[in-house]
N, C-alpha and C positions, 0 to 999 in steps of 0.2 A: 769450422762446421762440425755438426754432430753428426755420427754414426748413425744404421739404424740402431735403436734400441732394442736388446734383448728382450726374446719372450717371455722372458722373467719379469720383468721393468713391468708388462702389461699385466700379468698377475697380481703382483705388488701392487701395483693399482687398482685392478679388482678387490681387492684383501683388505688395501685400507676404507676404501668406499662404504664397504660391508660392513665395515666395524664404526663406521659415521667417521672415522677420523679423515675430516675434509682439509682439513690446515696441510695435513701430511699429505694429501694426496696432490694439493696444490705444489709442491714443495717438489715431490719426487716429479709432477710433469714439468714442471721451470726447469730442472737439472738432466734433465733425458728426453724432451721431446718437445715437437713444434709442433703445431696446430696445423700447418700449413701442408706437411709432412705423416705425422703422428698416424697409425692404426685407428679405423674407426672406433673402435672401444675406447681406448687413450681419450680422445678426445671426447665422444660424450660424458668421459668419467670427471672430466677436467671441467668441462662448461655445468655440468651436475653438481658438482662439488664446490665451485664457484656459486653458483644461486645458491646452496644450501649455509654459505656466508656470508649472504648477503650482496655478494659484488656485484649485481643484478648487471649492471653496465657490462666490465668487465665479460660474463658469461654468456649476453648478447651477442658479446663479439664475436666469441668463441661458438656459440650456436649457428652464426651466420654464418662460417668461415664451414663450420662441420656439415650444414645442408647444402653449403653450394659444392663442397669436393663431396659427398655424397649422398645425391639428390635420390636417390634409391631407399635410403635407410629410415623405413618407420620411426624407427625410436625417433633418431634424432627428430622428422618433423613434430612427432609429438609430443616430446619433451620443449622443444621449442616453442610450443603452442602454448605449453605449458605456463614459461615463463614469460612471454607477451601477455596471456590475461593476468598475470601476477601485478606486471607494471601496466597495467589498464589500457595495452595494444589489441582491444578484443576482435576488431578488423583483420587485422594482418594473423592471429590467430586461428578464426575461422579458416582463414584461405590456406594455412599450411595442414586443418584439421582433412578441409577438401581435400587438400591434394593429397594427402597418406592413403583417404579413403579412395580417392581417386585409381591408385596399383593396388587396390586392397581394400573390396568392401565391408567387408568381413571383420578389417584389425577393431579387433576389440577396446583398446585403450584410445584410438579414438573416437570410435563411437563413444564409449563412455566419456571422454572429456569433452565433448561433441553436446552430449545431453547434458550432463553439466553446465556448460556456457551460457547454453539455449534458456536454462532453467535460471539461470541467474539476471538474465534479461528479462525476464517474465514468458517465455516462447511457449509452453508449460505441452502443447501441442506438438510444438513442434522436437520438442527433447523427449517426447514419451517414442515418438518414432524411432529417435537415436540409440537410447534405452533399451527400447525391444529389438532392436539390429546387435546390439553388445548380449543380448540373453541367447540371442540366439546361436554363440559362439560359445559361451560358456552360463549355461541357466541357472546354476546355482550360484553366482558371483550375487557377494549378500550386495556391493558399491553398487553394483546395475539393477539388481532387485530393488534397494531404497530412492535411489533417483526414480525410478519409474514408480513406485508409488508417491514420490512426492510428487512428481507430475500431474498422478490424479488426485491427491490431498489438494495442491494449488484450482484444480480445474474444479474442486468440488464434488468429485470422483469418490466417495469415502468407503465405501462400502468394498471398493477394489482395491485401496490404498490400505484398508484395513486386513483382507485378506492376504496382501502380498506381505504386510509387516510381521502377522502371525506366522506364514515360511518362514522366513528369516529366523524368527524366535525358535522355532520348533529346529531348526541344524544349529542356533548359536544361539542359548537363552542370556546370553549373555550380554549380546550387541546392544549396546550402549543407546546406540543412536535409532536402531529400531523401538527400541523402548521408549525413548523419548519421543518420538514422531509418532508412534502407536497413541502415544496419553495425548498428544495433540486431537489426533484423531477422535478419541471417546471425548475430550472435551469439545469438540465442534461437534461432536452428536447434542453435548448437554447431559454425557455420562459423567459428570466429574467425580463423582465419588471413586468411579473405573479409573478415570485419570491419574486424581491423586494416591489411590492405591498402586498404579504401575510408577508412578515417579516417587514416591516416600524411597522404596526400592533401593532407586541410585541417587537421591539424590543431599546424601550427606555420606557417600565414600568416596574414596579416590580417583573415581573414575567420573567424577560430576563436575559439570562446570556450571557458569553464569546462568547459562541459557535454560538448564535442567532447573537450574531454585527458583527464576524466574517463571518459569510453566507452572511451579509448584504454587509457590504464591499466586498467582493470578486464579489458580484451579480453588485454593481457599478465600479467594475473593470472592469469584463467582457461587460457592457454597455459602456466603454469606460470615464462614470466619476467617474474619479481618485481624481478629489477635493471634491468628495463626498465619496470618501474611505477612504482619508490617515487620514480627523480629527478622524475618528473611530477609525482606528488602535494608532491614537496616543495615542486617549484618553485610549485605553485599554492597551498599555503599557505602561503609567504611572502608571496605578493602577496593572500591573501584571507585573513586572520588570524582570522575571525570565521564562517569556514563552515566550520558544524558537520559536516555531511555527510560533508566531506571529513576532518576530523579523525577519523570514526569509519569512514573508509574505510583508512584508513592506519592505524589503528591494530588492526583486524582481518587487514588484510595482518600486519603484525609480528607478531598474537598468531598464527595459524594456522602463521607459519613458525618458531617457536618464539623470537624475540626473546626478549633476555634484559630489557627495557624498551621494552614496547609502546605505553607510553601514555606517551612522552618530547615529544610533540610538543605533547598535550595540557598536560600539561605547563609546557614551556618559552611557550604562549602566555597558559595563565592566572596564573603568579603567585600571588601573595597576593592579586590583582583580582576581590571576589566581586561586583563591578557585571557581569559577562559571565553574567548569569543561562544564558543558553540552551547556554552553551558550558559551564558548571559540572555543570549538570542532564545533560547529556549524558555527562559523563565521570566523574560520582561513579554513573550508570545501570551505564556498563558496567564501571565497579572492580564497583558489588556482583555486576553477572550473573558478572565473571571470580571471586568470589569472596574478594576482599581485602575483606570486611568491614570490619576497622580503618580502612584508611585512607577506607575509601566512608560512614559514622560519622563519623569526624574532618570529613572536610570539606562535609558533609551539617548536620552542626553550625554548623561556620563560614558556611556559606551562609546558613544561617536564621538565624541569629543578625542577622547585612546585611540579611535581607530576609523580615524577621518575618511581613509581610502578601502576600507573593507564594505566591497559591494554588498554583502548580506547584511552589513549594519546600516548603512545608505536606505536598501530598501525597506529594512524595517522602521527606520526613522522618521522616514517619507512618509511610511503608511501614516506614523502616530500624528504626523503633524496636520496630514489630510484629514485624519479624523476630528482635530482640531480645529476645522477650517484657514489652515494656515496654509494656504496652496501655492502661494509664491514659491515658500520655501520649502514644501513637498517638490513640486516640480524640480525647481534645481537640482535638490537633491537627484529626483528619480533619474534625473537628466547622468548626472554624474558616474552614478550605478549602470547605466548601461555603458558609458562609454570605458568603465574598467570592468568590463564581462562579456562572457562570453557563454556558450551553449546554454541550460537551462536554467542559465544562475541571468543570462541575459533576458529569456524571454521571464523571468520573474520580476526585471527591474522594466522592462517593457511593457507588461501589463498593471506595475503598480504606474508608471507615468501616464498609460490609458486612465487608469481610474480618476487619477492631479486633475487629468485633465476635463475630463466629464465632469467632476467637482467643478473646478475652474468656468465653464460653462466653452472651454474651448474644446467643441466638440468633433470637427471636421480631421483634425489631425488625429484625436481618438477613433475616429471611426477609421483611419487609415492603420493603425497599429493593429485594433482588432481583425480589419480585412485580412492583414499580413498573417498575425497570427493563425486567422482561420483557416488559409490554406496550407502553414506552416503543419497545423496538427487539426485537422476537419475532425476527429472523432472527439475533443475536449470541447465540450459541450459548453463549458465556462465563456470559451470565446466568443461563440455564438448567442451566449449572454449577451456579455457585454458589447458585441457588435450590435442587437437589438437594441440593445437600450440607446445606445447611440443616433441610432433610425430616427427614437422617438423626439430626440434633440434635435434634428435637423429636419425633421417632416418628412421623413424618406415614405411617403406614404404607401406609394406602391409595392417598396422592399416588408415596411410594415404589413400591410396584409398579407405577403408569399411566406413570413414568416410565422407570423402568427392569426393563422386562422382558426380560433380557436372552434368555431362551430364544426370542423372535420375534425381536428387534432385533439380535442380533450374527450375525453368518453367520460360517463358514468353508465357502470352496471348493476346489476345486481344478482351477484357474485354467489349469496347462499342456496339459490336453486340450481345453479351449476353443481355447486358440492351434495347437495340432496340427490341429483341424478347418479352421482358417482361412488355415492360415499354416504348409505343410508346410516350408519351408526354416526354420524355428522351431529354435532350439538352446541348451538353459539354457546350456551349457557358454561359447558365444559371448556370452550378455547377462551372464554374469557376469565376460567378459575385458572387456568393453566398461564396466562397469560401476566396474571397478577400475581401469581406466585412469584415471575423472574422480577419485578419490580420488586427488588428489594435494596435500593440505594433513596437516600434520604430527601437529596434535592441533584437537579439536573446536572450531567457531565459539563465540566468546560468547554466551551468553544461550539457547544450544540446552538441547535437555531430556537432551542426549545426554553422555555421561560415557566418557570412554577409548576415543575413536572418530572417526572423521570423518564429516562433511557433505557432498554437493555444491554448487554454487553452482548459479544457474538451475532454472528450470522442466526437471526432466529430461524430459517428453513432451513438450515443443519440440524437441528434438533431432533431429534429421533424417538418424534412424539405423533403417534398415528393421526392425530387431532390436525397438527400442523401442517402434518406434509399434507393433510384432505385439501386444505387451504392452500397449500402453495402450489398445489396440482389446480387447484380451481383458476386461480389467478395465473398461473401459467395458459391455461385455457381461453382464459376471459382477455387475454393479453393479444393473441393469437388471434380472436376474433375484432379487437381492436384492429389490429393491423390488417385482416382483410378487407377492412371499412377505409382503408389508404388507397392510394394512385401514387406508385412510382414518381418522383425529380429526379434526375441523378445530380442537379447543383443544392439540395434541399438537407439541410444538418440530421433531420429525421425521417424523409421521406425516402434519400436517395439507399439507405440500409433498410428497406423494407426484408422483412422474412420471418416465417413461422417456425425458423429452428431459434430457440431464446432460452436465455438462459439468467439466471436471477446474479445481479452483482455484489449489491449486498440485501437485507435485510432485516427489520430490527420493532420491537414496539414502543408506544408512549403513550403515558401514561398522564394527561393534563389537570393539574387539579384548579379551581375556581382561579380566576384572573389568570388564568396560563394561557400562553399562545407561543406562536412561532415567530420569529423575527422572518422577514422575507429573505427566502435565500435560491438558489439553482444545486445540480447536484450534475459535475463535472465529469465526474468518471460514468454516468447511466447514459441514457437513450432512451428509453420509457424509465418513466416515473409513476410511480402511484402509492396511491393510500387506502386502505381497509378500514371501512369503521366498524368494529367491536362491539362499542357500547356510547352514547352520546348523551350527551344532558337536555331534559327536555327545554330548557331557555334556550337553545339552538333555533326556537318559532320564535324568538324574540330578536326585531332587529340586528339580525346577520352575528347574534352571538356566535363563536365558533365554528360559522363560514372556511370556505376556504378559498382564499383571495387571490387574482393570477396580476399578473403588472403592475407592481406596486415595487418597484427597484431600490435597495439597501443601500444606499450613496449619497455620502450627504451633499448637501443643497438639489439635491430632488424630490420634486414630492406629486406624486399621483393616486388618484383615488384607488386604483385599481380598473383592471378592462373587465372580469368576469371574477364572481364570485358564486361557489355552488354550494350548498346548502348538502352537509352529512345527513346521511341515513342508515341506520344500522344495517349490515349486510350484502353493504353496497361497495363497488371500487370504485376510485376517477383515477383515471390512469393521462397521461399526458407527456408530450416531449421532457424531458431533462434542462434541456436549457432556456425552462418559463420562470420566468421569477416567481414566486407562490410561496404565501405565509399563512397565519389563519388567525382572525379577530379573537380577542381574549373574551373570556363569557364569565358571568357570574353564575354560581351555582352551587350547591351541598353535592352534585355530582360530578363525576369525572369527564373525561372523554379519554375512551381507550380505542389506539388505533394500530394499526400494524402496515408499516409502510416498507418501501423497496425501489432499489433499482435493477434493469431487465437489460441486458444488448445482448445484441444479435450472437450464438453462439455457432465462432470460425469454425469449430470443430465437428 
């Protein structure tokens, strides 16, 4: 048996800790001390120094052992909390962050790792609470200043998030990470040129990383120079060969500026290599969204074939073959993929076997998968999709009309006398020069719903253009007065969140040019939906050109004329549930159709 250890032994281990040298600190608590036994110092230095090489196991142990002999010591629980969200224990986490705060509402380092957590789940509300409980113990702490304005950055907050990031600068011009969240910031205004002058700054010294050239390039995207993007992006996937991100960053730059080989880079990294699962999955995605079927087939095939039992390859494969009307063996497949998954990678292979099967025209055990899902996740509006659509295949007529009534649920307004009351310097003429300036990509993004037209990038109501926000104050208005035209469900996907506090989810315009239209789609993550018309072509009076069309479901072997179609008119909104299916007929014409659309839910905060 050992002695106790001298109070030297525990300095020594302070000593080394401090100097990083963890091997050694390991070394000296094996030959002087037991966990079981040890000083509480000793032992956080030991399970600390342990995670800092990695033994993640190993310093579980040793955290376990250190909070149950003492269940008193901050540290220890929040160093413990620590390393549970390290190894993706984000539960058991929480509950030790509780309980510190629990003898101690005040401890700073868990609050702050508290808002952290929150923030990393999306909680963005709820981490800004934790955030300002850690300020309120020490206010200049820049860790609990940047959390809480990322909190309002996330929430769309910008204007506070922007304020809080120029503190920080002004006690440390230096912080790295304010600076870069700051040029986030003016690039969600639509300040880019502010952006890219705060990031040039840092981001070809030592102190730069991925994520800093990557904000940079996209900020020279969004300015429109693209020869000032792509050496960025190249350079950084030559040194990062296996980030995906990037590869699908660059290769959208190519496709938008009409490259004649957008997906070269893709490409030249995978080879005949189908061990690169995530890098495969990603670039056989966007062959099929850019629509070369063949080749997104071909090597969707090759894939599975390497990697027979990888649910994500299963479910993609499924998809390609459903899309091919090959539904035997989508099914199977989908079938397969659930029974090797589990949490979100299941309900993925579960809604792709909902879909086999709606193909399939086996619709009853579809409509039971979406039921599930619907109460699995009531606010994915996707589900509530495709549970309707389902309706329509079995004649659930009754469920059909509680769902979709469109005579209560779709509005059209007319939106420009709202902004005249509020907002006399108000001018379509001007939101439509302002509007056509951000179109400035050549043909539509990948994977949009949109066909012979362009996109913006960004959240257009971030923009920090008095014109817009006249607009997005109006249509928050006009939204508002929609939903007093409601009657409460509480079992109803859009009825049962009824409320006037709303908040915009995303945002964005398009820009249609002759034979453009939209493939019918839903929009998962809103709860109101709608559309602004801008400017319209006058053949919009010619048989339902450039209509917009509600039930009319994107799945093949269905086909329906549509339930309701309402006719644009400049100045006007049609605002509607999120989970309608809604496309719009392609029109012939020498003019456009410019439009400004969005998604709205209810705002928790």
């Amino acid at each position: 048996m050992l002695g106790s250890p001298p109070p030297v032994a525990v300095q020594q281990l302070v000593s080394l800790y401090q100097q990083n040298k963890h091997s050694e600190c390991c070394s000296l608590f094996d030959k002087q001390f037991k966990v079981n036994s040890a000083d509480q110092v000793a032992v956080l230095i030991y399970a600390l120094s342990l995670r800092k090489l990695g033994k993640l196991k190993e310093s579980q142990k040793a955290f376990q052992k250190g909070v149950k002999r003492f269940p008193q010591n901050l540290d220890f629980m929040n160093n413990y909390a620590n390393l549970l969200i390290q190894i993706g224990d984000v539960k058991n986490a929480k509950e030790h962050l509780r309980k510190s705060l629990k003898i101690n509402a005040g401890f700073f380092e868990a609050n702050l790792n508290m808002g952290r957590l929150l923030s990393q789940q999306g909680m963005f509300q709820e981490a800004q609470n934790y955030f300002e409980k850690a300020l309120n113990t020490k206010p200049q702490d820049a860790n609990a200043n940047i959390g809480l304005a990322e909190s309002y950055l996330k929430q769309g907050e910008l204007d506070l998030a922007e304020n809080i990031y120029n503190r920080v600068l002004q006690a440390n011009p230096g912080n790295i990470k304010a600076i870069n969240n700051l040029a986030t910031v003016f690039r969600k205004k639509g300040d880019y040129k502010g952006s890219i002058e705060l990031l040039e700054k840092i981001a070809f010294t030592q102190f730069s990383s991925v994520q800093i050239r990557k904000n940079l390039a996209a900020c020279y995207v969004l300015q429109s120079e693209h020869d000032k993007a792509l050496p960025i992006y190249i350079e950084l996937l030559e040194n990062t060969l296996g980030d995906v991100s990037l590869h699908e960053e660059v290769t959208h730059i190519l496709w938008v500026k009409g490259d004649s080989s957008p997906f070269r880079y893709f490409i030249s990294a995978l080879g005949e290599d189908y061990s690169k699962v995530e890098l495969w999955l990603k670039y056989i995605e966007l062959l099929d969204k850019a629509e070369q079927t063949e080749a997104a087939e071909r090597h969707s095939q090759q894939l599975y074939n390497s990697n027979p039992n990888n649910p994500l390859v299963l479910i993609q494969h499924a998809s390609l073959l459903r899309a091919d009307s090959k539904l035997d063996e989508s099914i199977k497949l989908a079938r397969k993929a659930l029974s090797k998954s589990k949490g979100s990678t299941a309900v993925a292979a579960s809604n792709e076997l909902g879909y086999s099967l709606i193909s399939a025209g086996k619709t009853q055990e579809a409509k039971n998968i979406y039921q599930s899902l619907c109460k699995r996740e009531k606010d994915n509006q996707g589900w509530w999709t495709l549970w309707g659509t389902t309706l329509r295949e079995t004649h659930d007529e009754k469920n059909i009309n509680w769902l979709y009534d469109y005579k209560k649920l779709v509005g059209k307004y007319k939106v420009d006398d709202v902004v005249s009351d509020t907002a006399s310097s108000f001018s379509a003429d001007a939101l439509q020069a302002k509007l056509l300036e951000l179109h400035s990509s050549y043909k539509h993004p990948i994977g949009q719903s949109l066909r012979n037209g362009t996109q913006t990038f960004e959240d257009l109501f971030d923009l920090d253009e008095p014109i817009v926000q006249q607009l997005s104050r109006a249509i928050l208005d006009t939204a508002k007065q929609h939903v007093r035209n409601q009657k409460a469900d509480s079992k109803h996907p859009f009825l049962s969140r009824l409320t006037e506090n709303l908040m915009f989810k995303g945002s964005w315009s398009v820009c249609l040019r002759s034979t453009g239209f939209h493939k019918s789609h839903f929009h998962p993550e809103g709860w109101l939906s709608g559309v602004y018309y801008v400017d319209v072509p006058k053949e919009i009076d010619n048989e339902g050109q450039g209509w917009l069309v509600f039930g009319r479901p994107d799945i093949p072997n269905l086909s329906y004329p549509g339930d309701l179609a309402v006719k644009p008119e400049p100045g006007c909104v049609v605002l509607f549930p999120s989970y309608m299916w809604h496309g719009t007929n392609p029109f012939t014409s020498g003019q456009h159709r410019l439009t400004v659309a969005f998604d709205i839910i209810p705002n928790k905060s």
